[in-house]
C-alpha positions as CSV (number, residue, x, y, z in Angstrom):
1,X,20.9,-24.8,-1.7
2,X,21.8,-25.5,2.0
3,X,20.2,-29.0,3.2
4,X,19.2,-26.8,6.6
5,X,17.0,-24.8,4.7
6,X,14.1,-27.1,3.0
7,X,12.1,-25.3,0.1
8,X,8.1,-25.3,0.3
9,X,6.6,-24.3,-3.3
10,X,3.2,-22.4,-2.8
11,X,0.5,-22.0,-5.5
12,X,-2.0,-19.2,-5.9
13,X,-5.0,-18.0,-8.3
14,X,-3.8,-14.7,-7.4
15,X,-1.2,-12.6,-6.1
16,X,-1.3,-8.9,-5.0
17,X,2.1,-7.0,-4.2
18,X,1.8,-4.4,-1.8
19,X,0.1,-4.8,1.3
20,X,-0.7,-0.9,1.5
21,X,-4.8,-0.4,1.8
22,X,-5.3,-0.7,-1.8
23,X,-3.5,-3.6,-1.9
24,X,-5.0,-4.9,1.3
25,X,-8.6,-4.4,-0.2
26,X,-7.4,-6.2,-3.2
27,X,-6.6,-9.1,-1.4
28,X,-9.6,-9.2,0.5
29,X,-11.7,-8.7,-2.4
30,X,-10.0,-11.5,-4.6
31,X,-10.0,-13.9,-1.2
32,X,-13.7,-13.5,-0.8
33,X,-14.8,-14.5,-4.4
34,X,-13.2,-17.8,-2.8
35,X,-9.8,-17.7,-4.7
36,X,-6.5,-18.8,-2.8
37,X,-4.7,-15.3,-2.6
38,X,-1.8,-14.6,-1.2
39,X,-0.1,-10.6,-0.7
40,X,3.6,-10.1,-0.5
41,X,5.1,-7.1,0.8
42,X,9.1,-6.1,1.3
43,X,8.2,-3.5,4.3
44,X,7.6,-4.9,7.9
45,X,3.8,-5.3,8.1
46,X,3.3,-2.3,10.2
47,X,5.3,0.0,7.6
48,X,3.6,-1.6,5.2
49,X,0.2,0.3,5.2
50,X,-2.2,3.7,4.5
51,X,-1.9,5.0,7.6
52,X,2.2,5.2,7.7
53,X,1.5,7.7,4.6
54,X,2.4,11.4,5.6
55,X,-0.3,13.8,6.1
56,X,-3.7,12.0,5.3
57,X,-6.6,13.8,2.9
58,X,-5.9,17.1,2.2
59,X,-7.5,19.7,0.1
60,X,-6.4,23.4,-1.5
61,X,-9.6,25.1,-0.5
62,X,-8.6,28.4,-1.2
63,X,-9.9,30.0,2.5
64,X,-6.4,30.7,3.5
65,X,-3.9,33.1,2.1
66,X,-1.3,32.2,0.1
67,X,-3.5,28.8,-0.6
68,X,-3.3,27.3,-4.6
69,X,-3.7,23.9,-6.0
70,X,0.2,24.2,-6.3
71,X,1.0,24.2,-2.8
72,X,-1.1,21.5,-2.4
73,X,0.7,19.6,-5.4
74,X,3.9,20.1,-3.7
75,X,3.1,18.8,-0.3
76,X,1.5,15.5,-2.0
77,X,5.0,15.3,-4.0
78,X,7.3,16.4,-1.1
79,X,5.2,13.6,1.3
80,X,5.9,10.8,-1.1
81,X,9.8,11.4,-0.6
């Protein structure tokens, strides 16, 4: 290990990976019962979130035509690509 880069251990009671809002609630939720929490990500923070998800909630309510769950199944997978 290079001299120019000097190593700093951390300690935690817990640690949450993925800083996406499930993993952001987590974090808050484990901080606030007053243990020292830490949450890692491997995105840039502002990637790294709900609201970069494609689409947002979305339903088959059938009131359009063609509209079945399917469709809807294959936007949710498609979105995840």
């Amino acid at each position: 290990m290079s001299a120019a880069y000097k190593i700093i251990d951390h300690t935690y009671d817990a640690v949450v990976v993925g800083a996406g809002g499930s993993g952001l609630r987590a974090t808050m939720g484990i901080a606030e019962s007053g243990l020292k929490t830490a949450c890692i990500t491997k995105v840039f923070p502002t990637r790294s979130h709900t609201v970069a998800a494609q689409g947002g909630i979305a339903a088959s309510l059938g009131n359009n035509s063609p509209d079945h769950w399917t469709w809807h199944m294959f936007d949710t997978v498609k979105g995840s690509d």
